[in-house]
N, C-alpha and C positions, 0 to 999 in steps of 0.2 A: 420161671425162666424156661422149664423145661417144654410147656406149655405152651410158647408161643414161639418155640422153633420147632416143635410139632407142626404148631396151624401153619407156621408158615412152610412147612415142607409139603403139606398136602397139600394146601393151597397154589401152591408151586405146580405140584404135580397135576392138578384139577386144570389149570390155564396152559401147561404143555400137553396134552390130550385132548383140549378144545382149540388151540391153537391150528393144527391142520386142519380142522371140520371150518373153522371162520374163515380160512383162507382160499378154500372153494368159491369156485363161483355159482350163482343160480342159471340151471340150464333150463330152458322149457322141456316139459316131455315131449316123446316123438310124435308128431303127427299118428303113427300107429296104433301109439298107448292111448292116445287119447281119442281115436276111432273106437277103441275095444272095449274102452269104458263107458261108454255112449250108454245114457239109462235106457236109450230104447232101439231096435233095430232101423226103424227106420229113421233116425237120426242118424246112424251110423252109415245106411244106404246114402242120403244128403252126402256126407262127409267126405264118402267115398268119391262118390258121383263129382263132386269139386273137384277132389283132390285129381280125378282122369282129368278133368277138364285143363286143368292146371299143367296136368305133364304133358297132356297133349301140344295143350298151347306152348308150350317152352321146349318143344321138340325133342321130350325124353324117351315119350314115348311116341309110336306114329298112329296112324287114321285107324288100322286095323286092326293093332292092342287096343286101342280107346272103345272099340265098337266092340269089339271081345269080353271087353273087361262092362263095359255099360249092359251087355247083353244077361252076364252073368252077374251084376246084379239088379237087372229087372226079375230076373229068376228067384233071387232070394226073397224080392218082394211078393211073388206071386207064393211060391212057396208059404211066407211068413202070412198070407191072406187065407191061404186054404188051410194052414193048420189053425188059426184062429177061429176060421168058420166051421171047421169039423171038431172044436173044442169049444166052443161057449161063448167065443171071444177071449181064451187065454192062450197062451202061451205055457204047454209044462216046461219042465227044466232042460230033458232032452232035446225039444225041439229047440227053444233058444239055444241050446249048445250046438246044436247040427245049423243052424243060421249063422250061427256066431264062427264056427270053422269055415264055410264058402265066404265071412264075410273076410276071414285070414287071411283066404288064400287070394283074395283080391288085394286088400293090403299087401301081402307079402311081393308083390307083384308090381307093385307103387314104389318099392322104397329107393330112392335114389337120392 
């Protein structure tokens, strides 16, 4: 007896603790998260480059941000070319991470 108002209290307690998490809904991640996860930089320049096209077209952002923001990142690109060609064809970790912040600060700069 004592046994199975045990299970059933834990088990009580196991489905009001899982009860909040089910009742969530599924959100996509942000456009952001999923630019910054990009396995490669230049997928990431792609995504970017959409995503100006996108705000420009939908008049979030105007002609000028759009050409600012495409300028800086052809730069990233050129940048991500010359540290490849002064490295072997890699990328160290530093330089992905110093590509990966100018690619930020263009996202950061998207979000709306």
């Amino acid at each position: 007896m004592n046994k199975a108002i045990l299970i059933s209290i834990v088990a009580a307690a196991t489905l009001a603790g899982a009860a909040p998490a089910l009742a969530q809904g599924f959100f996509p991640p942000s456009p952001v998260a999923v630019a910054r996860f990009a396995p490669d930089i230049n997928q990431r320049i792609e995504f970017l480059s959409g995503r100006v096209d996108e705000a420009q077209g939908a008049g979030v952002i105007g002609g000028y941000a759009a050409q600012t923001m495409r300028a800086e990142l052809r730069d990233v690109q050129r940048r991500e070319a010359q540290d490849r060609f002064s490295n072997g064809g890699y990328l160290s970790g530093w330089q992905r991470m110093r590509l990966n912040e100018s690619l930020d600060q263009v996202a950061a700069q998207l979000r709306y």
